[in-house]
N, C-alpha and C positions, 0 to 999 in steps of 0.2 A: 452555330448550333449550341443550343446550353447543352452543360457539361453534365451528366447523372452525375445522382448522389447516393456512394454507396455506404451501405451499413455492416460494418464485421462486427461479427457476433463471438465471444471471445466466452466461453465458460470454461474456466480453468484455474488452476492454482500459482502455476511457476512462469519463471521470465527464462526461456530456451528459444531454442531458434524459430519457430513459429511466431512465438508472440516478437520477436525482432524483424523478420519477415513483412510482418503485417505494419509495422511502423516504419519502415524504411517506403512500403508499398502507400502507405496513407498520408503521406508528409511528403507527397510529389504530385502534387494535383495538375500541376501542369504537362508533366510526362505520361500520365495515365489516363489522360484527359479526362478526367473526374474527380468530384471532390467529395475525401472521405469523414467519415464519423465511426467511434465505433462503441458498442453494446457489450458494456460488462457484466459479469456475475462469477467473484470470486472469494474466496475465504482470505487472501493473500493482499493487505493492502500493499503493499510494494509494487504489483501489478501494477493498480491504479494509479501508484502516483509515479511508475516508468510510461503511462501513456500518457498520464498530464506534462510530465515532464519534456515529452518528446513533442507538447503543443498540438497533439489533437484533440479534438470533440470528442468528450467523453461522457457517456449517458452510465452510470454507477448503479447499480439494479440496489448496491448496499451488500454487506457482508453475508455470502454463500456458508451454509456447513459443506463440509466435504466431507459425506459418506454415501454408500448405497442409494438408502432409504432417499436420501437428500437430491440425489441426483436422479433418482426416479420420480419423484416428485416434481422437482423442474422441468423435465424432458415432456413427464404423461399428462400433467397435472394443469388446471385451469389458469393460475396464476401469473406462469413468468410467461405464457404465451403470449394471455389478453394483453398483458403489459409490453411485450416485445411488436405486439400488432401496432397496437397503441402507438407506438413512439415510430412507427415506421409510416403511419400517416399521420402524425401531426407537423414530423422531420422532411414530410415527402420526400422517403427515399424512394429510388428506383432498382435498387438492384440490393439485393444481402448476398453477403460474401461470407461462410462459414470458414470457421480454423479449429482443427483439431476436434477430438469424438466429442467432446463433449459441449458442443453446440450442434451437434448436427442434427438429433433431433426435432427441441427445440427451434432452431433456424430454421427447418424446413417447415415445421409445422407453421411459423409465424409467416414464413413467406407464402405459403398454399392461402392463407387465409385472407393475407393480403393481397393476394395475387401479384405478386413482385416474382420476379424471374430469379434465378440462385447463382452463385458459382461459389464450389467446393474447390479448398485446398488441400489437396493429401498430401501432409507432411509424414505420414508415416503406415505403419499396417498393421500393426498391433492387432487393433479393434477390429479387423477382417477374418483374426483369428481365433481371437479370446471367445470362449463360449459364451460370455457374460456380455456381451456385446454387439457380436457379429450380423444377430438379426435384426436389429435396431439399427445397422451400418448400412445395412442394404437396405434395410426398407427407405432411409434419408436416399442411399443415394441413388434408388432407382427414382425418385423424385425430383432429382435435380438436374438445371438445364444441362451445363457444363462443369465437368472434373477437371483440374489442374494437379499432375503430380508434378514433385520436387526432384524428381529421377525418372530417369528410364528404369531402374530396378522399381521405383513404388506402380511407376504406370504398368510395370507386367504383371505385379505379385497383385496387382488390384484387378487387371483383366482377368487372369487363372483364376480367382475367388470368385470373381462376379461377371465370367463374362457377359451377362445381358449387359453391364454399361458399359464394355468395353470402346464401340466407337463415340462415343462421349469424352473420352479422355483424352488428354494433349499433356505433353512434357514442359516447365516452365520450369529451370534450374535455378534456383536461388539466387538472386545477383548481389556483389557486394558494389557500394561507393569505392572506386578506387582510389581518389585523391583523398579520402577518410583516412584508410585503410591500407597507407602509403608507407615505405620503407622508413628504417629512423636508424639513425647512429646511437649505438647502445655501448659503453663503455665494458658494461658486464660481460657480456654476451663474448666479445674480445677476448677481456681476462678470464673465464674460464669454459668451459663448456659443460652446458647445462639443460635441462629441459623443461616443458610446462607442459599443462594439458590446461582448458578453457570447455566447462561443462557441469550440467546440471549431478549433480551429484545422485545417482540413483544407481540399485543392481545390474542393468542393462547396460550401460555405460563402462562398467569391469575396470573402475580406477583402482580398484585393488590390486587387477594385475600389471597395469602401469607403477605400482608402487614398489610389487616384487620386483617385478623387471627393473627398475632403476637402484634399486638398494642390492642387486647382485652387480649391477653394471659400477656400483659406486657411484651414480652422478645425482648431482646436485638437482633436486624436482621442487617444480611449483604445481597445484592446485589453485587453480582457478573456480569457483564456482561456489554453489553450497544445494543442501539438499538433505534427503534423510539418511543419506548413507555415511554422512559428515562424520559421526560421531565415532562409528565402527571403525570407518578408514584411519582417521587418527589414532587410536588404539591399536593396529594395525604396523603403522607407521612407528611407533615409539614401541612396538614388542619388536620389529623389524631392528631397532634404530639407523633407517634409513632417513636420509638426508634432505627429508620433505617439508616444506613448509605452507600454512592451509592459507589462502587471503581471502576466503570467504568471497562471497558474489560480486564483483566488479563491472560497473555501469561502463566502463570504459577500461575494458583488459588490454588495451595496447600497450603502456609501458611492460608489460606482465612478458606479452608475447617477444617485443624487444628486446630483452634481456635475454631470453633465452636462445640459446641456438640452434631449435628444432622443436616441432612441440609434436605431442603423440596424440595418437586418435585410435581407444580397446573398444568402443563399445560394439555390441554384439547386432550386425546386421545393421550398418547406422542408413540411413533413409539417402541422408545426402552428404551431412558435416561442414555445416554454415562455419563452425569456428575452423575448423581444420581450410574450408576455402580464403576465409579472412586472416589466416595467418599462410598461407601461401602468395597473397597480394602485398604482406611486409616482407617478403622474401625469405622466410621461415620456410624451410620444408619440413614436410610431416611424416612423419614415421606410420603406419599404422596397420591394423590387423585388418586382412584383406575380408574384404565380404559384406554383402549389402550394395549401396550405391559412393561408399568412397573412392572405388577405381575406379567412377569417372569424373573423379577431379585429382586423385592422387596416381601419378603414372608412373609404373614403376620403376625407380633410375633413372628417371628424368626428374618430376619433382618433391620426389620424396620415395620411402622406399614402405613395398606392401609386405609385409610375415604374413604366411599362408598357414602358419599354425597360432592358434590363440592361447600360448604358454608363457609362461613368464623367463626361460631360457632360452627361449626364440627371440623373444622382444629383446632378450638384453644383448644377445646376439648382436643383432642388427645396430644397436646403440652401438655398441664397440665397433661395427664397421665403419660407420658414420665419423664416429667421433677419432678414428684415425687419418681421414682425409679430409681437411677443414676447406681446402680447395674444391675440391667434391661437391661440400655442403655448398659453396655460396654460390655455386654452377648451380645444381638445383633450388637455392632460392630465387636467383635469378630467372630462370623457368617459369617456377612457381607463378613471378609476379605475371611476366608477360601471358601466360597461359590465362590466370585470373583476371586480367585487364580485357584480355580479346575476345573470352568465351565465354565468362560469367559479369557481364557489366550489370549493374544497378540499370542503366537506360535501356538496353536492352530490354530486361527483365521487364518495366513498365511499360514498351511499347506493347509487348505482347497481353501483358495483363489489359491495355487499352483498347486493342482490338477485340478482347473477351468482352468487356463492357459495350463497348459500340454495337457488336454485333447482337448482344442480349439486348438493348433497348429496342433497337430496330425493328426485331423479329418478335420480341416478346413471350418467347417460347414456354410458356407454362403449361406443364401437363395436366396438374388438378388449379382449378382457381376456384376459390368460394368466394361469392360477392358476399362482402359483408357491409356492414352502414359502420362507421367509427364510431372504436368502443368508448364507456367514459375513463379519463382518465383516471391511472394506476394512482391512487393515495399517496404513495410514497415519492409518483412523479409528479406529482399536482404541488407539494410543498415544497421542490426544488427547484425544477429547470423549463418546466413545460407550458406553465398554467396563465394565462392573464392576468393583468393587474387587477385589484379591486378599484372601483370608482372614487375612493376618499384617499389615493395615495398621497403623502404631501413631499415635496421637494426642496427636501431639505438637507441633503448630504454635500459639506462640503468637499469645493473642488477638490483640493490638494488632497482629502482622503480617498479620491479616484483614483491617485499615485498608487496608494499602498491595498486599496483592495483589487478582487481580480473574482473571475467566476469560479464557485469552488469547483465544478464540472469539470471547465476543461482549461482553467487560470486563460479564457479568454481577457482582455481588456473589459472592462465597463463603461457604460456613460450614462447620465442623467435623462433620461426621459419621462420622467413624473416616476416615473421606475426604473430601474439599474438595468440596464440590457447590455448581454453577452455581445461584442461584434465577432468574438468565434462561433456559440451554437446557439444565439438567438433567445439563449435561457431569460429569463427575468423573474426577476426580485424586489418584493413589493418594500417602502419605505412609509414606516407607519410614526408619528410620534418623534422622527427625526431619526429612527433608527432601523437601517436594511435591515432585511429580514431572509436571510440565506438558507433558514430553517422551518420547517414546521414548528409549534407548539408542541404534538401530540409526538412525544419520542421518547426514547427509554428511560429519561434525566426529567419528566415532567415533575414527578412530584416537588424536585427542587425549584420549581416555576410556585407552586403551592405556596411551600413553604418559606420561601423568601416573600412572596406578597404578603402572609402572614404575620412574618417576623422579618419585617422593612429594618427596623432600623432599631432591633436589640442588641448587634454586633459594634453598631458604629459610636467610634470614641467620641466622635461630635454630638450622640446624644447619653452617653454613660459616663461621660468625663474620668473614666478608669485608663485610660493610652491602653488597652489589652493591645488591639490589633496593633499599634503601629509597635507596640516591645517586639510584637509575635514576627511580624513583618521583618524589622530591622536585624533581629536576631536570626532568622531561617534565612538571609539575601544576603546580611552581611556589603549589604553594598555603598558607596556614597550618600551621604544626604544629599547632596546636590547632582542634580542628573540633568543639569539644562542643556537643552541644545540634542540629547539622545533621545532618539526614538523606540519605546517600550512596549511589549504587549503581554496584557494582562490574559491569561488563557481561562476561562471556567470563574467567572469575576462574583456570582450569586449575588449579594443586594448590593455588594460595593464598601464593604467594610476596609480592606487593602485599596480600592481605588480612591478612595477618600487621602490614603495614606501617598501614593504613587502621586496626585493628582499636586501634591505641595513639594514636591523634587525638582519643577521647572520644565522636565521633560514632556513630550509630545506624546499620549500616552494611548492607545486604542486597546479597550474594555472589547469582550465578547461572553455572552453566555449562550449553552444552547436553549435554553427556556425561556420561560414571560420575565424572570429574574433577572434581565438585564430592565425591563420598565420600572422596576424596584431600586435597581443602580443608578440610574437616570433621576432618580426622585431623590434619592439620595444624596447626588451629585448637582446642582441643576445649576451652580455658577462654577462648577468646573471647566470654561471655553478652552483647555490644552486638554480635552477627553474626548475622544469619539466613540462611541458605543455601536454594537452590532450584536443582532442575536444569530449565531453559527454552529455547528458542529464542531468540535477538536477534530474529528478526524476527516474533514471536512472545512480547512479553513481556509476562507476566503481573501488569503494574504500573500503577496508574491513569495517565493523564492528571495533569501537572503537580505530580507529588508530590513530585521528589528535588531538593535544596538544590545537589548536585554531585553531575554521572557521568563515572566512568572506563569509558574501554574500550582498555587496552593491548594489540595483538596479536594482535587478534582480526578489524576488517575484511575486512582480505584473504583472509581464508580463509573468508569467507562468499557465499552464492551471488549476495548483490547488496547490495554494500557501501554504494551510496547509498539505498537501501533500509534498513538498519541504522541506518546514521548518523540518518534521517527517523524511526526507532523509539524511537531514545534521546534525541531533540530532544523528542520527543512526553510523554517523561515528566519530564521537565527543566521544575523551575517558571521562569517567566519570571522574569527576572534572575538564575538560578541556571549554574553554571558547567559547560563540557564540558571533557575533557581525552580526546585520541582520537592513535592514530598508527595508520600507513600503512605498509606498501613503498612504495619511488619504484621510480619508471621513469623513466629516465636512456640515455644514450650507452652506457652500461657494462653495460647488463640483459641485453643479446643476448648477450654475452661468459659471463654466471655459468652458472658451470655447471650448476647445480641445473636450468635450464630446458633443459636437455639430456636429464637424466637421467629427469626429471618423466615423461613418455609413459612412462616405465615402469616406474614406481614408484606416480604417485599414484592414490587411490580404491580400491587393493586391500588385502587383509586386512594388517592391521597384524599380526598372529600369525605369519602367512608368511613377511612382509617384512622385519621388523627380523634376525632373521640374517643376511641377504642384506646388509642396511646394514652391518650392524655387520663384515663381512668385510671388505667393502670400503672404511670407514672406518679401520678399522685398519692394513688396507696404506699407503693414503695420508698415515696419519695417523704410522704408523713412519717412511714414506720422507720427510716434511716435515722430519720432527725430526732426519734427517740427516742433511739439506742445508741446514738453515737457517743453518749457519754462514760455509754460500759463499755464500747466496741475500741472509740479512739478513731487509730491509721487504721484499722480493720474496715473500717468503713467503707473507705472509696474502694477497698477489693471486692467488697459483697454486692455494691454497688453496680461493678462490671457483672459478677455473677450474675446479678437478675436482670442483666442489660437496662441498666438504665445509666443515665448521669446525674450527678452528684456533683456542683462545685462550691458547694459552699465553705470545704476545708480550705478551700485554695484562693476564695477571695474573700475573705468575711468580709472586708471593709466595704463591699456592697451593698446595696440596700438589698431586703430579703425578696422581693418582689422581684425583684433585678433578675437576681440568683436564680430564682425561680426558672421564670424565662427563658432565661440561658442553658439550661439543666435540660427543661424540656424539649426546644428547640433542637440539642444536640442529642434528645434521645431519638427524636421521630426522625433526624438527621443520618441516624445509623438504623434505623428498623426497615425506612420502604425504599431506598435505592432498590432499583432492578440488578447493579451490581455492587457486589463489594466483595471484592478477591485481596486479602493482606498476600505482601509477597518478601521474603527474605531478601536482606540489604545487598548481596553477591549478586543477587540477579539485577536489581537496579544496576550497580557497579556495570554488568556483564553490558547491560543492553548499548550503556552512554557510551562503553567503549566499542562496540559493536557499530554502534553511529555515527564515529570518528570525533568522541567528545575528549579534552584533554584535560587537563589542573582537575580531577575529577575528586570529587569530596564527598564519603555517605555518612553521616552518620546519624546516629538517634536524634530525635525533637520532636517538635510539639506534635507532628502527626503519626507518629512513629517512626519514617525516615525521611532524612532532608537532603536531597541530593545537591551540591554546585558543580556546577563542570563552565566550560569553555568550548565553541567549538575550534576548533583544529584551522590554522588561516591554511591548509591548503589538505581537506581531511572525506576521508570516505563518505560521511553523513548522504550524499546525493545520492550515491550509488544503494548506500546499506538504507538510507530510506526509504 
């Protein structure tokens, strides 16, 4: 019997036990006798790149806002539906699996449509209570075939709210891998005793009174997680001077939980507590504040102990009885494990989920079905992952570069078929001119498609005989001239002025832009045979996991729609101990003053076709009147120059010819006028983000683009997780 194919629908922001739930559930297709894929729509790339990472099929709707208005929109609104229809008949899925409120809508409505049968996971109840919600909860879930709660508490508090679905509902408790999720020898853990908590950092979760509690009790606490309460609680912790330390979101909090010798679980009414049950399978017991669905995994005095008051002298209470019989403890984490092995298995948990699936295909139980005819496809998914080849593809990607790319979707494998096809989600990617094509054209970085076809080859030292790029180059990388034998990647490449530079260091070098401006690289280039060229997204790149020796990305951040997102992209393909070399605009005393952010509100995001007359009118008035004052004005010049946003280089290279100059002046004004973005950012925060991504030897300081960051990453370093 073929296996359905299910689709989870994921609209959300944060990586918690749900969205861990659902990839432990999707990356077992054999246990759940079906094979899954899943439908995103989030403001948070680290989401997307925890489900690429975890190897499944991922359909990317593209970067969500997170407000009200936003998510009303999504939910009521014509767009993300036709497009969630869309992909659930061209995917022939059979079944949508919703997670958490903020697909439910949505989800249902795309399943009614397509007539796909449903099954809901209640990971929690919130949204059966919140006024702003509750009827929108019901209305999905009187719609849907079958409910799954994560508790016997979420199954009752969802019957009392709603009982017309109550006989729809079944209990499916969380299951952990237990051979993952297995005991470890911790030398810490030994020498002192100590605790941890493992959790989204948010009000409802009450790590605040984990903090008091442990700063009265004296013991040594870890923080696990991140979130918006991140900042408060530190501030918290250091008025406390309690003995906390933060490690931010961890893809892998096992050593974390190992070291400590008990970890706590405050939050208020928790559903079920996936971390609290995965650290009772290491033999950790868990402390925690009784109420919700944690008493039925934490027993009290057997594997961990429940406080029945939710105060922070009760909590510390209970630490001090703990922490005086260590014998005690390892009785209850031994419990712990066996309890968690025999009652919450991962196999378990997926036969049941299999059974949900089988019995939905079978029966097909849809209450509303609209027959509809297949929409066309969603714009955004016709230039990714969905669409047919065109008939003039040519075949021309070398093999060996089959090694280093991968589907940006869901970093399935590729292969050559006159076009690149996904063998995980079937995606394909046309190959026009010798060069994949993993992107649209038409995207927020167009105009720089423009203006490099434009201005091909004003940058490159091979037709200006000035070495500009290769001093700029050599001087922001600071790296060997000889790079034979490493393998490089060039991020955001525009005509190719650096690849020209890259392309004579002997190394293996793969070029990407997102716009038409890699065919202007390519022209550029055209006995470069150590260049591969590709036009891709940054945030969006079509490169494994840990492959490049060294990556540039000159000039390109800032103009992307979320810079520390980028930055987290190209840390991701950077093997450990391998090198980054990255600039910025700054943001300074002096940014309010440039003029370009004056001019911006009406210049950037519009047709560069339109536009560039309009610049170049206006640049050349300026640019005549500079040149005929500059002999009263002097060094005044190039400041007045910024004032009226324009560029000016003629102080800086006279020995060019004036036409040159010219050029170059212009280029770099319509350069800064129509980007869609341009965010300058203070050099702390660069610093902040590299070491946030587990970057080391970290270097900022001022250059040619305002700031030049080098870092390293870290040969055994957070980057995975914090990407």
């Amino acid at each position: 019997m073929k296996r359905p194919r299910v689709m989870h629908i994921v609209v959300g922001g944060d990586i918690g036990g749900a969205e861990r739930l659902l990839v432990e559930l999707a990356r077992r297709p054999e246990p759940t006798c079906a094979d899954h894929e899943v439908a995103v729509i989030t403001p948070n790339r680290a989401l997307v790149d925890y489900l690429h990472g975890a190897g499944l099929v991922v359909h990317d709707r593209g970067r969500a806002r997170e407000n009200a208005l936003a998510y009303l929109y999504r939910s009521l609104g014509p767009v993300d539906v036709e497009w969630l229809t869309t992909l659930f008949a061209r995917r022939r899925i059979d079944i949508a699996h919703t997670h958490l409120f903020g697909s439910h809508v949505l989800g249902t409505r795309a399943a009614l449509r397509a007539g796909k049968p449903q099954l809901r996971t209640e990971h929690g109840l919130v949204h059966y209570f919140d006024p702003s919600c509750a009827a929108f909860t019901r209305w999905a879930a009187a719609r849907t075939d079958r409910i799954v709660a994560v508790s016997v508490h979420v199954r009752d508090g969802v019957a009392g709210t709603a009982p017309a679905i109550a006989e729809r509902i079944s209990v499916n408790r969380n299951g952990i891998d237990a051979t993952y999720w297995s005991p470890r020898e911790s030398a810490a853990s030994v020498a002192q005793f100590s605790l941890a908590i493992v959790c989204r950092l948010t009000a409802w979760k009450r790590v605040d009174l984990a903090i008091r509690a442990t700063s009265l009790a004296g013991v040594p606490f870890v923080v696990v997680g991140d979130g918006e309460e991140r900042a408060r609680l530190e501030a918290l912790a250091q008025r406390l001077g309690a003995p906390v330390r933060f490690v931010g979101y961890q893809r892998d909090p096992r050593p974390f939980i190992a070291d400590a010798s008990a970890v706590l679980s405050t939050a208020k009414d928790e559903p079920l507590g996936l971390s609290a049950l995965e650290s009772l399978a290491m033999e950790r017991p868990v402390i925690a504040i009784s109420g919700g669905g944690i008493g039925e995994i934490v027993q009290a005095d057997r594997t961990g102990i429940l406080v029945g008051v939710a105060s922070a002298p009760a909590l510390a209470g209970a630490i001090a009885r703990v922490r005086q019989d260590p014998e005690g403890l390892r009785d209850m984490g031994r419990r712990g494990r066996r309890f968690a092995v025999e009652q919450c298995s991962i196999d378990a948990m997926c036969e049941r989920y299999a059974a949900h699936y089988a019995a939905m295909v079978e029966h097909r139980s849809v209450h509303v079905s609209v027959a509809r005819e297949a929409l066309p496809p969603d714009p955004r998914t016709a230039t990714s992952c969905v669409r047919e080849p065109p008939r003039d593809v040519q075949r021309l990607v070398r093999r060996d570069a089959l090694e280093v790319y991968c589907c940006p979707t869901c970093h399935g494998t590729l292969r050559d078929e006159a076009s690149l096809v996904c063998d995980g989600c079937a995606a394909r990617y046309d190959v026009r001119a010798g060069i994949p094509r993993f992107v649209g054209s038409d995207n927020y970085a167009k105009n720089f498609g423009f203006q490099w076809k434009r201005f091909q080859a004003t940058q490159l030292d091979s037709r200006t005989g000035l070495g500009l790029s290769a001093r700029r180059f050599w001087a922001e990388s600071r790296w060997p001239r000889d790079l034979a034998g490493e393998l490089i990647l060039e991020a955001g490449s525009g005509a190719g002025r650096f690849t020209e530079v890259l392309a004579r260091t002997g190394a293996r070098l793969f070029t990407f832009d997102c716009t038409e401006a890699i065919d202007a690289n390519r022209l550029s280039n055209p006995d470069a045979v150590n260049v591969d060229f590709a036009q891709a997204d940054i945030l969006r790149m079509p490169f494994r996991d840990c492959t490049f020796d060294r990556v540039v990305c000159l000039g390109v951040l800032q103009h992307t729609p979320a810079a520390r997102d980028a930055l987290a992209a190209l840390v991701r393909v950077l093997k450990p101990g391998g090198y980054l070399v990255a600039d910025h605009y700054v943001f300074n005393a002096l940014t309010p003053f440039r003029g370009k952010y004056w001019l911006r509100p009406l210049t950037r995001g519009r047709r560069p076709e339109t536009m560039f007359p309009w610049v170049t009118r206006y640049f050349d008035f300026w640019y005549s009147a500079l040149g005929m004052a500059s002999p009263l004005l002097g060094p005044a010049t190039a400041h007045l120059a910024d004032v009226l946003g324009i560029c000016d280089y003629r102080p800086e290279i006279p020995e060019a010819p004036a036409e040159l100059v010219r050029e170059m002046s212009l280029l770099d004004t319509f350069d800064m006028l129509l980007p869609a973005y341009d965010r300058p950012r203070r050099p702390g925060t660069l610093r902040r983000w590299l070491e946030q991504l587990g970057m080391c030897e970290i270097d900022v300081a001022g250059g040619y683009n305002g700031i030049e960051v080098r870092s390293r990453r870290a040969r055994r370093s957070a980057a995975g997780s914090a990407a």
